[in-house]
C-alpha positions as a printed NumPy array, in Angstrom:
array([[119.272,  49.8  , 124.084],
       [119.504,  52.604, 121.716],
       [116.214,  53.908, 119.912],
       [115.143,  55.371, 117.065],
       [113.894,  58.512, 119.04 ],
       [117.401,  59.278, 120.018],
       [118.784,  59.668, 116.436],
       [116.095,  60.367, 114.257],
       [115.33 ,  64.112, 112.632],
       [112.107,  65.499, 114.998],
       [109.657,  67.647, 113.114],
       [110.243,  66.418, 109.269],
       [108.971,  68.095, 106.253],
       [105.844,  67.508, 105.35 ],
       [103.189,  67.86 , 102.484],
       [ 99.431,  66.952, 102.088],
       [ 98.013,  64.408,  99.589],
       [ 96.545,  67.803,  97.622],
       [ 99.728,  69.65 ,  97.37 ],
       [101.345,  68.927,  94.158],
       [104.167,  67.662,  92.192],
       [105.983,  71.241,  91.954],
       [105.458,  72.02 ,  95.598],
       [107.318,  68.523,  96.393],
       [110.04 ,  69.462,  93.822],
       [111.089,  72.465,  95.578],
       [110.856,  71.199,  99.344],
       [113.37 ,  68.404,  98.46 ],
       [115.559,  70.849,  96.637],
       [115.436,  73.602,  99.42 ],
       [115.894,  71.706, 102.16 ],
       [118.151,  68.731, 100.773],
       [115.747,  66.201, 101.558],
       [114.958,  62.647,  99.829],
       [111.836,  61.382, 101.354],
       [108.51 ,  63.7  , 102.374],
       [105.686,  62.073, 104.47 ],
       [102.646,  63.056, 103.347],
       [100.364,  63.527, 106.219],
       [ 96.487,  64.274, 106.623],
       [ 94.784,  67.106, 108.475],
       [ 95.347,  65.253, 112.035],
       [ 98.653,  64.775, 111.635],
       [ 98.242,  60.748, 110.64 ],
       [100.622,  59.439, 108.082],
       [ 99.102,  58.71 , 105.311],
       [101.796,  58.248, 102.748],
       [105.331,  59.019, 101.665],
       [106.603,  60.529,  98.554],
       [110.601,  60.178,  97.853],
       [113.171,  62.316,  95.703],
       [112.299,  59.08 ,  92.849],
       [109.233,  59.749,  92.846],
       [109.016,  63.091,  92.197],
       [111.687,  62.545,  89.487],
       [109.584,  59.469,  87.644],
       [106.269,  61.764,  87.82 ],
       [108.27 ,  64.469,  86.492],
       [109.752,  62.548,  83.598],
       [106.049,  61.283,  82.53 ],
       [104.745,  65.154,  82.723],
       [107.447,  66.411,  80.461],
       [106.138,  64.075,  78.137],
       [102.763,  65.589,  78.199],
       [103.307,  69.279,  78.266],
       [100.47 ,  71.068,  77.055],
       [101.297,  74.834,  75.171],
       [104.897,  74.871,  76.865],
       [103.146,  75.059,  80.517],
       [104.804,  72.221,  82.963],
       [101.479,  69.981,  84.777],
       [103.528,  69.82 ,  87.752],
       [101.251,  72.174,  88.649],
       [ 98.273,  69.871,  88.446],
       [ 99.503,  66.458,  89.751],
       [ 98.423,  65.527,  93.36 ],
       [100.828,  63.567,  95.308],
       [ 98.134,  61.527,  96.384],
       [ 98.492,  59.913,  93.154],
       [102.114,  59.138,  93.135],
       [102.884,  58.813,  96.86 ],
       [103.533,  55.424,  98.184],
       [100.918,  54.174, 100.329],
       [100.393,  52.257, 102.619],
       [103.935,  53.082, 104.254],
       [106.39 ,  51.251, 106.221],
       [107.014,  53.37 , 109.772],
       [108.809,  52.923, 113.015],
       [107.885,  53.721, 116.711],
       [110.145,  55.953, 118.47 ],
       [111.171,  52.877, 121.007],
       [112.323,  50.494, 118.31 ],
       [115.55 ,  49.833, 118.636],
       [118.012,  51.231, 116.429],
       [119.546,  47.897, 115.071],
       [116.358,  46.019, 114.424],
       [115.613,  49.485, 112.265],
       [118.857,  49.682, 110.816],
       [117.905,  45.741, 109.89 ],
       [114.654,  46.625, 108.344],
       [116.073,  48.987, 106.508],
       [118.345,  46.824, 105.15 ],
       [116.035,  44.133, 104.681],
       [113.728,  45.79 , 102.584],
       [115.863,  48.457, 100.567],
       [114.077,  51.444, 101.801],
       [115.742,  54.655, 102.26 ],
       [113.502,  55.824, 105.298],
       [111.27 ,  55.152, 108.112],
       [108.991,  57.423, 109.455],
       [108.558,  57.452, 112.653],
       [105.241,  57.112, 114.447],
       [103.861,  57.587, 118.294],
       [100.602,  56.517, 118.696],
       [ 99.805,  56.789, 114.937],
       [100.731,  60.171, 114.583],
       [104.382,  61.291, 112.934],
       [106.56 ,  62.223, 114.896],
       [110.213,  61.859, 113.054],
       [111.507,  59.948, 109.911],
       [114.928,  57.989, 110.355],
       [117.028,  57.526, 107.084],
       [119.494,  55.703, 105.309],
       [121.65 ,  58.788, 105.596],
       [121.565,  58.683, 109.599],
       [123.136,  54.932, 110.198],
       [125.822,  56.274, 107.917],
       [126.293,  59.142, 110.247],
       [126.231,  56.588, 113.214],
       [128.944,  54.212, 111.21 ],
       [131.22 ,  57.248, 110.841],
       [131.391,  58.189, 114.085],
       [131.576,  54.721, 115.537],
       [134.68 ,  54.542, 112.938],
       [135.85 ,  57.429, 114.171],
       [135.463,  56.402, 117.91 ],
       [137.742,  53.479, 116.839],
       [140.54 ,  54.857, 115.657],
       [141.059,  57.383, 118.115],
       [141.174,  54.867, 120.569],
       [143.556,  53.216, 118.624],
       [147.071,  53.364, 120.43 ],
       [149.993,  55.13 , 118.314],
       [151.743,  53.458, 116.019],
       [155.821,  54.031, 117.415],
       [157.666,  55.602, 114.294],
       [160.549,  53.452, 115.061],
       [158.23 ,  50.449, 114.891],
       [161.189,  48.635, 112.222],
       [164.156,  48.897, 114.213],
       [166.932,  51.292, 113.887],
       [168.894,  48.457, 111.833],
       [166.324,  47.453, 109.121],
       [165.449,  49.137, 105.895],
       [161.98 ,  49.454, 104.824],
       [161.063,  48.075, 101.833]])
């Protein structure tokens, strides 16, 4: 059985429940990221904040700019992070995550070993997996023969 620990990304990017909206902003666009895991001081997951959030928080703050300065500055992703949040262990199997995912309509798991993050799985990885598995099939395809119509026929 494959598991999630075999495909997932080790080591994601993180942020803390104090860091703020702007901080978020640029991680996601620096490191072409959707999802962040917000974690505490031990390392325990304690929320997730995704590329929509960050855009819906930012939407509301342009609303409310004060003297031309952005708030960005001043909103805690503890206040627009998702929480709790849906996570994975590292020995689930990659199909009955691949199922959840689909299930539910998230974009991400992270992934968890013994309450402590360890990885996030995505959306964006069982695409990976399809494309190579497609890939995979058609190279073991056998050749089509050019000739495959007969010398005598036309091709219409």
């Amino acid at each position: 059985m494959l598991t999630v620990a075999e495909i997932m990304t080790r080591e994601p990017y993180t942020l803390g429940p104090d860091d703020n909206l702007a901080t978020a902003r640029q991680l996601l666009a620096e490191h072409h990221i959707r999802h962040i895991p917000i974690v505490s001081s031990d390392g325990s997951l304690i929320g997730l904040v995704s590329q929509r959030d960050v855009l819906a928080a930012s939407d509301t703050s342009v609303l409310n700019r004060e003297g031309g300065g952005s708030r960005e500055n001043y909103v805690a992703l503890s206040s627009i992070m998702s929480s709790p949040v849906q996570s994975a262990d590292e020995s689930a199997s990659l199909r009955g995550t691949a199922l959840h995912l689909q299930k539910h309509k998230v974009g991400c798991l992270p992934v968890l070993r013994k309450g402590k993050l360890v990885g996030i799985i995505t959306d964006s990885d069982f695409v990976s997996i399809a494309i190579n598995l497609m890939e995979q099939l058609e190279s073991a395809e056998p050749e089509e023969e050019d000739d495959y119509y007969g010398e005598d026929e036309e091709i219409s």
